[in-house]
C-alpha positions in Angstrom: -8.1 19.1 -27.0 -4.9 18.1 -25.7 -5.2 16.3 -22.0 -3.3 17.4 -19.1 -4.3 14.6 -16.6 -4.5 10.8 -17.6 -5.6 8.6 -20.3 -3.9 10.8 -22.5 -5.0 11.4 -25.8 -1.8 9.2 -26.7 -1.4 6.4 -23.8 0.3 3.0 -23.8 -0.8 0.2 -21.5 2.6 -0.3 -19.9 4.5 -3.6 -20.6 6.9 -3.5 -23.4 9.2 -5.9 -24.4 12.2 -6.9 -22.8 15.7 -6.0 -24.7 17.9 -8.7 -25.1 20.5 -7.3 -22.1 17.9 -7.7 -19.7 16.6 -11.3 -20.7 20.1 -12.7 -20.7 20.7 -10.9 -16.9 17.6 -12.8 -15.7 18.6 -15.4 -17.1 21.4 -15.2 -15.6 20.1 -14.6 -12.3 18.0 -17.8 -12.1 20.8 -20.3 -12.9 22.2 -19.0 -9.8 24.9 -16.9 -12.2 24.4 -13.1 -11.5 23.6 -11.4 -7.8 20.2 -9.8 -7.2 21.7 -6.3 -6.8 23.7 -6.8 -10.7 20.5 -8.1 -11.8 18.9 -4.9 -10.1 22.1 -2.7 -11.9 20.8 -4.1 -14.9 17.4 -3.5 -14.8 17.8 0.0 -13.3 19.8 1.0 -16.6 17.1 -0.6 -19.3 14.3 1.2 -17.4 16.3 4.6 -17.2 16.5 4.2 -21.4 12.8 2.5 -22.1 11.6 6.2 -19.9 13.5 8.1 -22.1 12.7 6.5 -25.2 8.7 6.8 -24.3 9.3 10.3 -23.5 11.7 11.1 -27.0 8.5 9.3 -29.1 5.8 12.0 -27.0 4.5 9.9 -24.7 3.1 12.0 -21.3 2.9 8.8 -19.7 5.8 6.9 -18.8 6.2 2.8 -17.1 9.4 1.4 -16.5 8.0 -1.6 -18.7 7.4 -4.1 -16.3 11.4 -5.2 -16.7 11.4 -6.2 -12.9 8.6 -8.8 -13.6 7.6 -11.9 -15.4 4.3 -12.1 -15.7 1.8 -8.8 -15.9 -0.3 -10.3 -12.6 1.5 -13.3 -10.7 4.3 -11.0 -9.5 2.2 -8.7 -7.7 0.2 -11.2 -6.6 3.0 -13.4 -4.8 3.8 -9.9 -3.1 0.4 -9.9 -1.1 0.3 -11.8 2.6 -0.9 -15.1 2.3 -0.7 -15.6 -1.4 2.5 -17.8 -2.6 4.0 -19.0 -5.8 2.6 -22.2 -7.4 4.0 -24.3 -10.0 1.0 -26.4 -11.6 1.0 -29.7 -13.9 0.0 -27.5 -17.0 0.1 -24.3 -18.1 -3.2 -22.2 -19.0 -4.5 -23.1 -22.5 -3.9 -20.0 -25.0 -5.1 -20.2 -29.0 -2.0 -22.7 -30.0 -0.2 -22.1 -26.7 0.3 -23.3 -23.2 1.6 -20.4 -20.8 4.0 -22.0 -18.1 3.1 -23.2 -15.5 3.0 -21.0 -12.7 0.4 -20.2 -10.9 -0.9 -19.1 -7.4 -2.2 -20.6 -4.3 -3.3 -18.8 -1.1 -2.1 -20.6 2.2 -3.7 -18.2 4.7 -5.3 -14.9 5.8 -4.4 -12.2 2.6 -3.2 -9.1 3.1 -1.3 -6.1 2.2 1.6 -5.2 4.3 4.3 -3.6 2.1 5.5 -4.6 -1.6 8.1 -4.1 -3.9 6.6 -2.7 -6.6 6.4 0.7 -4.1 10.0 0.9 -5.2 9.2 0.3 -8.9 7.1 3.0 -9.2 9.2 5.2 -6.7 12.5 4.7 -9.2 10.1 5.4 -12.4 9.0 8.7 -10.7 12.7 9.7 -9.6 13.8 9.3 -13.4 10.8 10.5 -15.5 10.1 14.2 -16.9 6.3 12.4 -18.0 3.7 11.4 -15.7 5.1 8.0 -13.9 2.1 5.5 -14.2 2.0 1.6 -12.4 0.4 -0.9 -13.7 -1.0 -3.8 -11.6 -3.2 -6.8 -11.8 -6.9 -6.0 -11.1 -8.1 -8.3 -8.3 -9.5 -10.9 -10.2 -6.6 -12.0 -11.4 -6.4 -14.1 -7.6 -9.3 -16.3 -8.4 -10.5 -16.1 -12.5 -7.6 -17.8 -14.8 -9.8 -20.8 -15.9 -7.8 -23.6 -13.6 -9.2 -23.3 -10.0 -6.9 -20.9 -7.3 -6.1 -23.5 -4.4 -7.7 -21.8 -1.6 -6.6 -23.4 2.4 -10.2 -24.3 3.4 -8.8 -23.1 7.2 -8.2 -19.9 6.1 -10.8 -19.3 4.0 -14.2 -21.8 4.9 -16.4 -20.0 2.0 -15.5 -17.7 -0.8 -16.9 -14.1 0.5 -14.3 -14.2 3.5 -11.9 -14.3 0.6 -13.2 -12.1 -1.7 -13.4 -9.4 1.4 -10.0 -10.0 2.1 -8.9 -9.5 -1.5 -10.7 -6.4 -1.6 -9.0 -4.8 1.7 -5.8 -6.0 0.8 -5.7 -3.9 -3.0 -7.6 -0.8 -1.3 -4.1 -0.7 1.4 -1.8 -1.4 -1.7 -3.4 1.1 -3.7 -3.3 3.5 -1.3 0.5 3.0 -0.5 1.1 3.6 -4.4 -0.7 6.7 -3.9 0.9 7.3 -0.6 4.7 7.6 -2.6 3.3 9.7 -4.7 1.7 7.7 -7.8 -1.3 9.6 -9.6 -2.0 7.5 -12.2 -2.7 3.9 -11.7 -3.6 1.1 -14.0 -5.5 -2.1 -12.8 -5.3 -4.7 -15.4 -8.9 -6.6 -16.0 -8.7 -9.6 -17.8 -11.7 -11.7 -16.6 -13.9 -9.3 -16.8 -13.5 -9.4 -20.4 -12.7 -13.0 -20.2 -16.6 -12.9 -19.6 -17.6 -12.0 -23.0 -16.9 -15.4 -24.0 -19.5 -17.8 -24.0 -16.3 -20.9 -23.9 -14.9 -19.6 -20.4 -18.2 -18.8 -19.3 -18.8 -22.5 -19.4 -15.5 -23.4 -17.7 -16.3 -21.1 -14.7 -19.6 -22.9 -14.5 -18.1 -25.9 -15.0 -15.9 -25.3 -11.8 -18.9 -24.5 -9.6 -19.0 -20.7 -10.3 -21.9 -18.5 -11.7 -20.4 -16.1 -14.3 -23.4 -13.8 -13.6 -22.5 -13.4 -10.1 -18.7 -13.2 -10.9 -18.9 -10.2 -13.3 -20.3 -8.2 -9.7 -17.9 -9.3 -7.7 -15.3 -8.4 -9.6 -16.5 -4.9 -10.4 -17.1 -4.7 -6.7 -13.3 -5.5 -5.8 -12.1 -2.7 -8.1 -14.3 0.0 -6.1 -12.9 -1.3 -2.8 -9.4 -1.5 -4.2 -9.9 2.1 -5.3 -11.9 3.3 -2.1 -9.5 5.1 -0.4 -7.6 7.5 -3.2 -6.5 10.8 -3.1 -9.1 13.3 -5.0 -6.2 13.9 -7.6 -5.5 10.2 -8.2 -6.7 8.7 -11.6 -7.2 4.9 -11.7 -8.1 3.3 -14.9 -8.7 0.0 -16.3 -7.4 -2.0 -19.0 -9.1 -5.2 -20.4 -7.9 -7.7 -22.7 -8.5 -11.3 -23.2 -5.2 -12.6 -22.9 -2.0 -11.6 -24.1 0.9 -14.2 -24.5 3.6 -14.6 -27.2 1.0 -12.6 -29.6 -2.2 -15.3 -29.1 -5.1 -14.7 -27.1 -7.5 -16.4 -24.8 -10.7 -15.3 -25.3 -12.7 -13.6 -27.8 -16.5 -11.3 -28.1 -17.9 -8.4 -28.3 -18.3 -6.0 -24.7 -22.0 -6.5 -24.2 -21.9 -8.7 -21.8 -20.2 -6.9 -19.4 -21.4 -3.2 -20.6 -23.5 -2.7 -18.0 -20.7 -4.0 -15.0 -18.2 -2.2 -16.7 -20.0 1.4 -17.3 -22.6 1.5 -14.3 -20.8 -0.3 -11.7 -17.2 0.4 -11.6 -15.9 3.7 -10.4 -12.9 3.8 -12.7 -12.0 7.1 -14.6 -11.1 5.6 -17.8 -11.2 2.7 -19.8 -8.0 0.7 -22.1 -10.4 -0.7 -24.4 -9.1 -3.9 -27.2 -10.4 -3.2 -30.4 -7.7 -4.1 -32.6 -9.5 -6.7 -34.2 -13.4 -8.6 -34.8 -12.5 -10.9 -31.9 -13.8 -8.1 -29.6 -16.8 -7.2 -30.9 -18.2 -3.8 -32.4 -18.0 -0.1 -30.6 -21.6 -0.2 -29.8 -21.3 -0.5 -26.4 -19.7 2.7 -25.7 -23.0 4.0 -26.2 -23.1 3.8 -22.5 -19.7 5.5 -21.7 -20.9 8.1 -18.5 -20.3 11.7 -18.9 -16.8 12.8 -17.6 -14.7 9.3 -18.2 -12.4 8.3 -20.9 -12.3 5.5 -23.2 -8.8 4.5 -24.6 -9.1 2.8 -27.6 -7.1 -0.3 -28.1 -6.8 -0.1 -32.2 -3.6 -0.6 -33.1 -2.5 -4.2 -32.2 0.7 -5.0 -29.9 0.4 -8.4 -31.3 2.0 -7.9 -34.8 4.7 -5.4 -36.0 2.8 -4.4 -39.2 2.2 -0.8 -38.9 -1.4 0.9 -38.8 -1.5 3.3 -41.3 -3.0 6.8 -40.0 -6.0 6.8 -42.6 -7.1 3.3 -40.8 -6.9 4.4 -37.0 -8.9 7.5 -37.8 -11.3 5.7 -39.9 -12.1 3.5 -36.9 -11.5 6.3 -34.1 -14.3 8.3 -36.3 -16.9 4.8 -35.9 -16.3 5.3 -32.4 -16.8 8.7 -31.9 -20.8 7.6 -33.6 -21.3 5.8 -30.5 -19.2 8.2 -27.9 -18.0 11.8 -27.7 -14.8 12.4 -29.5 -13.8 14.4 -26.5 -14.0 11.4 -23.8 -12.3 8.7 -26.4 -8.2 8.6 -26.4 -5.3 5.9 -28.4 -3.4 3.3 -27.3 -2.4 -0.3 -27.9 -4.7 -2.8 -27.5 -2.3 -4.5 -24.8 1.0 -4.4 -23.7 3.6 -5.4 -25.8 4.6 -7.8 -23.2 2.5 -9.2 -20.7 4.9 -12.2 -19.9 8.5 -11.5 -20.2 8.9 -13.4 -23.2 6.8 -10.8 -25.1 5.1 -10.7 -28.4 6.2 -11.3 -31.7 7.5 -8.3 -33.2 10.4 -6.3 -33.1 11.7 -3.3 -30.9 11.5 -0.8 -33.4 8.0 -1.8 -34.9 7.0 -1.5 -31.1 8.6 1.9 -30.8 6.5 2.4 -34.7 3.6 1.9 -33.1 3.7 4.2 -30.0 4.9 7.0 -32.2 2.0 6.6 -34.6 -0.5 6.7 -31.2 1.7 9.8 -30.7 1.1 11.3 -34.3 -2.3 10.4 -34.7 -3.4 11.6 -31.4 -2.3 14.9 -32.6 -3.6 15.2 -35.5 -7.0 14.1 -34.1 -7.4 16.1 -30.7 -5.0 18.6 -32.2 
């Protein structure tokens, strides 16, 4: 059965990687060499081809690629009241990798107010025949990378002050997405997942946190952030456990957070990574609730060797022992790009991928 309201049978999770005319116009841009509004010219053009290209390889949902950010969470997150850019001694330890290092620090009271990813997603609706879809940070990307968030002690004397505020601030920003129009919204869930492993689990505790207790409180932040939607609004969640120049953070298998992920949090739908043992077996979508989606993250965004179709459906059919056929979709494990320098492959084996999600789709849910 073909789906007329998102996941799709074929979705994407939304970053993809930068062509080589927009890297060299950001460039640009931060050596003080190129205006904002050429930069903007620049960008406008790249995202009018990317939506066309998703929509010529049958994709009915459409991003605009993430091209106006760097990172797949900080941007947003230096948008909110309160919260500011941070550059830190060290990056954040990947497998082989340092990210740079940016972070975040909050310096007073956060809130929502406006944000200019409103106009992203306004400019991807005004230029897409598919279903325009933003992707943004889930909220516990403000407080779970592995290096403590600096947190002004005036502004925020204990940790549930902030937590509320964090909460309140994403239910007004996801309500002005849905204000301009958006319908299908994407919060991207890395510590969550990031709680599956047993190594960050001891990092959290070794910076005075309970992992137990964190798994809630996040769960609980999405349901505030998506408290105030439209009936007709679909919010889903992606998870991953880290995404940067093709290496990962974390690794194992969903159990640990089934129960957070399936009985607690109100989402619609599920972006699953599965496109390799690091995360575990399908057993837990055993406990997938009637009436919500999982999209299955099988064919890696972290390498440009092509899946063949005999191997997704092979594994979409293990799934299907452990959930409905009917509530399980495709997609990437990940964006092909959650920092702007991307992941090791090339355009066209990204644009390979998407259209096998595309064929296989159809030739499962016909």
């Amino acid at each position: 059965m073909r789906r007329t309201k998102p996941p799709f049978r074929a979705d994407h999770v939304g970053s993809l990687l930068r062509p080589a005319a927009l890297k060299e116009a950001r460039a640009k841009r931060a050596k003080g060499e190129m205006s904002a509004a050429d930069l903007k010219a620049v960008e406008d053009r790249e995202i009018e081809r990317v939506i066309k290209k998703q929509e010529e390889v049958g994709l009915q949902a459409v991003t605009d690629g993430e091209f106006r950010r760097s990172w797949w969470h900080l941007d947003f997150l230096w948008g909110l009241d309160g919260v500011e850019r941070h550059v830190m001694e060290t990056g954040i330890a990947f497998a082989g990798v340092n990210t740079r290092a940016e972070g975040l620090k909050v310096i007073g009271r956060i809130g929502f107010t406006s944000h200019p990813m409103i106009e992203h997603y306004k400019f991807v609706a005004a230029h897409a025949k598919a279903m325009p879809k933003i992707t943004i940070p889930a909220p516990s990307a403000a407080y779970g990378r592995p290096m403590a968030t600096p947190i002004d002690k005036q502004a925020y004397p204990d940790l549930g002050g902030f937590f509320h505020d964090l909460g309140q601030a994403y239910r007004k920003a996801v309500r002005a997405f849905a204000d301009a129009g958006c319908r299908y919204l994407q919060l991207d869930e890395v510590f969550i997942a990031m709680l599956c492993d047993e190594k960050y689990r001891q990092q959290m505790r070794d910076r005075g946190d309970d992992p137990e207790k964190l798994g809630e409180i996040y769960g609980d932040l999405i349901n505030v952030a998506m408290s105030d939607i439209p009936a007709d609004m679909t919010i889903t969640m992606h998870m991953c456990r880290g995404n940067y120049k093709s290496t990962y953070m974390g690794a194992g298998g969903y159990e640990a957070v089934q129960e957070i992920l399936f009985n607690k949090i109100n989402v619609h739908g599920y972006f699953m990574e599965y496109d390799d043992a690091r995360s575990g077996g399908f057993e837990p979508l055993r406990m997938l609730p009637k009436g919500k989606q999982v999209v299955l993250g099988i064919v890696t965004t972290k390498t440009g060797k092509l899946e063949s179709k005999d191997e997704l459906k092979r594994r979409i059919d293990e799934a299907a022992k452990f959930a409905p056929l009917d509530q399980l979709c495709l997609s990437g494990q990940c964006g092909f790009a959650s920092t702007e320098e991307g992941n090791v492959l090339t355009e066209d084996e990204q644009w390979a991928k998407l259209a096998r999600i595309v064929e296989v789709a159809q030739e499962v849910w016909g």
